[in-house]
C-alpha positions in Angstrom: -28.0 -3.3 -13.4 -29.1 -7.1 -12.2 -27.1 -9.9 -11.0 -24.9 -8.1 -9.2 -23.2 -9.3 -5.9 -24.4 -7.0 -2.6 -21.7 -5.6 -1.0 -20.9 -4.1 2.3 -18.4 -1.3 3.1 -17.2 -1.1 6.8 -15.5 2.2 7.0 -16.0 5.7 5.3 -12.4 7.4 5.0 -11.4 9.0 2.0 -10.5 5.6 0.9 -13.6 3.4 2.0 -16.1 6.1 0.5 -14.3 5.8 -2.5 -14.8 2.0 -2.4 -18.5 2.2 -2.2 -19.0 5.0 -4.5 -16.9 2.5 -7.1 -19.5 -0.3 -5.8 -22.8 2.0 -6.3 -21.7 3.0 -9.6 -21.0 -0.7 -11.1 -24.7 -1.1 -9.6 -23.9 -3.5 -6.8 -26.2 -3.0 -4.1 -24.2 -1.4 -1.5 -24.8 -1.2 2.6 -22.2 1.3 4.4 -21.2 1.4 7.9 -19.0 4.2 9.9 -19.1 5.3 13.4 -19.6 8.5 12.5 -22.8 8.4 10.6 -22.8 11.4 8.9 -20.5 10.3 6.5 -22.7 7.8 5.1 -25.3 10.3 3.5 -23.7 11.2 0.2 -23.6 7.2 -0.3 -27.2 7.2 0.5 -27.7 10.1 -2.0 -26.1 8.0 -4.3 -27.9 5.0 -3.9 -26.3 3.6 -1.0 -28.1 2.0 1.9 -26.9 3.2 5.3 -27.1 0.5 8.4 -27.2 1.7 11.9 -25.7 -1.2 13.5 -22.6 -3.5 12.5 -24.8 -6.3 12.5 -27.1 -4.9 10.0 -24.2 -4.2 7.9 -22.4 -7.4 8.2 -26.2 -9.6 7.6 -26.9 -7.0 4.9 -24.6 -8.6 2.0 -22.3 -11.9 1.3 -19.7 -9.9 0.9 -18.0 -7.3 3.9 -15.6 -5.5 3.2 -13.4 -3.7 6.2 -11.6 -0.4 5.3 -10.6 1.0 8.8 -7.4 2.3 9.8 -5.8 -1.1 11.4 -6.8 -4.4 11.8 -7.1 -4.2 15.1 -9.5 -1.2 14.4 -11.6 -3.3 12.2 -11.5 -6.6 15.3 -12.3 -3.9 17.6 -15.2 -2.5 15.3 -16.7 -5.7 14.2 -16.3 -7.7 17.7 -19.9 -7.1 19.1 -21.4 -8.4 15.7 -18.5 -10.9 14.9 -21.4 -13.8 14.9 -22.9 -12.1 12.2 -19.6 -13.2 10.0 -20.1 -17.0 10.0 -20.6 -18.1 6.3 -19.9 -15.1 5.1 -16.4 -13.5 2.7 -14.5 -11.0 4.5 -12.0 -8.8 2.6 -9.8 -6.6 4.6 -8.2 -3.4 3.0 -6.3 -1.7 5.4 -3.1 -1.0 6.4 -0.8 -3.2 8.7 2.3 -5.6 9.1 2.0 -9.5 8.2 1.9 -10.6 11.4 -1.2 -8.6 12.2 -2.7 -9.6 9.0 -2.1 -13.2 10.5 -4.4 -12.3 13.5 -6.6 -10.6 11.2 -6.9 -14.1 9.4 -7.2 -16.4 12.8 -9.8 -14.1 14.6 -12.2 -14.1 11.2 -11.5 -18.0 10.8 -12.7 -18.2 14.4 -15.6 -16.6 13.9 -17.2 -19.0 10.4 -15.9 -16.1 8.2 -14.0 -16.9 4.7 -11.2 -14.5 4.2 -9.3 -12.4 2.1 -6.6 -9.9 3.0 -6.0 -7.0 0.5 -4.1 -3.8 -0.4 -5.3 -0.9 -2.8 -1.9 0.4 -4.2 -3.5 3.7 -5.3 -5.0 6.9 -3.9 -8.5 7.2 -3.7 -9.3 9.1 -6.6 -8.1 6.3 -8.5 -10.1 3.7 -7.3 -12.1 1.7 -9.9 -9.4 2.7 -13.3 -8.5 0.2 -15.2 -4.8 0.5 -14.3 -5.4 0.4 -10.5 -4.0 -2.1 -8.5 -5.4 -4.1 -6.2 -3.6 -7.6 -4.4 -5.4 -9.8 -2.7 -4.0 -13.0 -0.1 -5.6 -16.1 1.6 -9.0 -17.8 0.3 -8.6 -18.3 -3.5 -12.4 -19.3 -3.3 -13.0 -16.1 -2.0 -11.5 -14.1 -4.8 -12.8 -16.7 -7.8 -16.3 -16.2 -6.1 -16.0 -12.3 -5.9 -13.4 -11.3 -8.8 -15.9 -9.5 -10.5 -17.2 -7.5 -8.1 -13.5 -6.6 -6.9 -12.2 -5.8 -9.8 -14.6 -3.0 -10.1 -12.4 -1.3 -7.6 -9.5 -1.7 -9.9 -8.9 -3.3 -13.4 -5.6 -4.8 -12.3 -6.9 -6.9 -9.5 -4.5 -9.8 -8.5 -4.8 -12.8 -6.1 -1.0 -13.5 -4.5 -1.6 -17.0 -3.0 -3.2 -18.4 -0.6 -1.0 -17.4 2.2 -3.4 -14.9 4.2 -0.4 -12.5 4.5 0.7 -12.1 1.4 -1.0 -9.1 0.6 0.1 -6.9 3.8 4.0 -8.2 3.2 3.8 -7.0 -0.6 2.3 -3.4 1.0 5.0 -3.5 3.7 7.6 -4.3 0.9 6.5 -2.3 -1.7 5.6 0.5 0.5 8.7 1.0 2.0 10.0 3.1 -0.8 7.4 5.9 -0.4 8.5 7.9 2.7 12.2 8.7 1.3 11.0 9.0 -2.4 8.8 11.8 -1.2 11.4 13.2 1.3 13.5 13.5 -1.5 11.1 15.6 -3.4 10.2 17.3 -0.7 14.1 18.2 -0.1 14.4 19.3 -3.8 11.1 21.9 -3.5 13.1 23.5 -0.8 16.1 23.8 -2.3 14.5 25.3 -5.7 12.9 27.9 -3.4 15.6 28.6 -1.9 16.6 29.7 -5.1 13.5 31.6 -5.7 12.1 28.8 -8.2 8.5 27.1 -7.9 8.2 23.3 -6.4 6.3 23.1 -9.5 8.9 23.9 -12.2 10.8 20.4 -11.2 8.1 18.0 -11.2 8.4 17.4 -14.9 11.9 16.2 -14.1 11.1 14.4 -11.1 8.2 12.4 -12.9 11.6 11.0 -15.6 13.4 10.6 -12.8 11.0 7.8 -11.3 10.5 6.6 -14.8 14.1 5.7 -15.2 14.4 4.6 -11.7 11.1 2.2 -12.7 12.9 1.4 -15.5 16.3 -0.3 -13.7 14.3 -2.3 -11.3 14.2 -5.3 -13.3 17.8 -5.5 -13.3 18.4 -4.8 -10.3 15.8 -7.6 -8.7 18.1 -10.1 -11.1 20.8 -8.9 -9.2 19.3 -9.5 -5.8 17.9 -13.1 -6.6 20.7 -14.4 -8.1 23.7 -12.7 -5.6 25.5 -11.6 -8.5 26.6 -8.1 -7.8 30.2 -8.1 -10.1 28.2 -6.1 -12.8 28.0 -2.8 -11.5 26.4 0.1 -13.7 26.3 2.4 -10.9 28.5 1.4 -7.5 28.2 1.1 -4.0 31.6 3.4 -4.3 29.9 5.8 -6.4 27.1 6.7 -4.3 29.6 6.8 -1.5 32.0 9.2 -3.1 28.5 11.6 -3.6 28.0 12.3 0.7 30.3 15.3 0.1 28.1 16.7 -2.1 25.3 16.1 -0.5 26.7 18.1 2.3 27.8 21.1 0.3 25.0 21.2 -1.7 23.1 21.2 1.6 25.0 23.7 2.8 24.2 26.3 0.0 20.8 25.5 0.1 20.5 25.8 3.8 19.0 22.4 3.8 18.0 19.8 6.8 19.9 16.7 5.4 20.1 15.0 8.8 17.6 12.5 7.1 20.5 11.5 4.9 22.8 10.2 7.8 21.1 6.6 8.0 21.8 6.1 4.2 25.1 7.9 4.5 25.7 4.9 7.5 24.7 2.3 5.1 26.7 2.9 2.3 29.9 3.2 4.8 28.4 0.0 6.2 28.4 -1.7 2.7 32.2 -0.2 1.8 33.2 -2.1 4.7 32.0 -5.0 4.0 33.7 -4.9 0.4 31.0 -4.1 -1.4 32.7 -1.0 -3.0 33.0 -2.1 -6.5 29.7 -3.8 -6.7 26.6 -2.8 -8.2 24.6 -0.2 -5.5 22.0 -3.1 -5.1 24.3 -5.3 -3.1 23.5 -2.8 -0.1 19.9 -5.2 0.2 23.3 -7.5 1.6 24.1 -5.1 4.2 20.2 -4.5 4.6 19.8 -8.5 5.7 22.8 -8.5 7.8 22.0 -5.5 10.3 21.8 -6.9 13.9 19.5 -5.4 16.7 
């Protein structure tokens, strides 16, 4: 395929292969860099060209993209060869907090680079779908110039604003409610074994149950934005009145629950501040309120 924007991938994870392999497929010419350079040579077989040095890497294409663990992995990477960046459209796609992203922003500004600060809210296998997300902060020029060739990584590929941060505050944000979603799972596999039933047979289940909970965020965010809490479909009271069963149904299971105590804190937190009979979403109330 012609007329297609040379790329660069800096960073061969699980999650920066699957970037270039996206990029090699669509026809882009792609150049890969990783420390260890073994990882480069199923890109290679693929089509990919492999560059020894970052500053081959970074010269190779008008477009770099950075998928390393951190951002200060990717400064720390990229510093010998940070001359290479002037004039050139950086996109970072790796994890970190906003203020980091910041730095990110002020040390690739410093150095002639335009750039954009992004998030893949997928797993790598789903790179390049049409339904895969992809938000991007900070030089709209960037992302008008380039749209194309990111939205071969995913088909819903969004620009945030121009704030450089936006992007790692949405992950941050959005992010936060993977750990206790998949605690939760992980709690209910042990109890069904515990019962001598497979992880497996409750998944079906599970999978409605995130649907519905998908399904009353809307209301919920109305709630929040507006202050309005009077409405309550399911309580701050009755999630309280449910930590005595969460004990005993510990209990039978023989179940480590101590992760539960933080959220059993904030719900006593929230009853005290008279938020009994409101909707369960006024605890983002107590959430804003919690002093160091």
């Amino acid at each position: 395929m012609t007329g297609q924007h040379p790329v660069t991938v800096i960073g061969l994870g699980s999650m920066g292969t699957a970037l270039a392999e996206a990029f090699v497929d669509a026809g882009h010419p792609t150049t890969v860099w990783n420390r260890t350079a073994a990882k480069a040579a199923p890109l290679v077989a693929r089509g990919a060209l492999h560059a020894r040095t970052m500053n081959k890497a970074i010269t190779a294409s008008p477009l770099v993209i950075t998928c390393l663990t951190s951002y200060e992995d990717t400064i720390d990477a990229m510093g010998p060869a940070a001359a290479a960046l002037e004039g050139r459209a950086l996109v970072a796609l790796n994890s970190g907090s906003p203020a980091a992203a910041r730095n990110m922003a002020e040390w690739a500004h410093g150095h002639g680079a335009r750039y954009l600060d992004g998030a893949v809210k997928n797993v790598p296998s789903a790179v390049g779908a049409k339904d895969t997300l992809l938000y991007y902060g900070g030089d709209e020029s960037v992302f008008t110039e380039f749209e194309s060739t990111l939205r071969v990584l995913g088909g819903d590929t969004v620009h945030l604003g121009a704030e450089v941060d936006l992007a790692a505050l949405y992950e941050m944000a959005v992010g936060s409610t993977l750990l206790p979603a998949l605690v939760g799972f992980f709690q209910g596999a042990a109890a069904m074994q515990a019962r001598g039933l497979t992880a497996a047979s409750m998944v079906r289940y599970s999978a409605k149950w995130f649907e519905m909970i998908s399904a009353i965020l809307p209301g919920f965010a109305e709630e929040i934005d507006s202050g309005d809490y009077g409405k309550a479909a399911s309580s701050v009271n009755l999630f309280h009145s449910s930590i005595a069963q969460d004990e005993e149904f510990a209990k039978e299971a023989n179940l480590d629950t101590a992760w539960h105590k933080p959220f059993h804190d904030l719900l006593e937190r929230a009853v005290e501040a008279g938020h009994g009979n409101h909707s369960i979403s006024a605890l983002t109330e107590v959430l804003k309120s919690r002093t160091a």
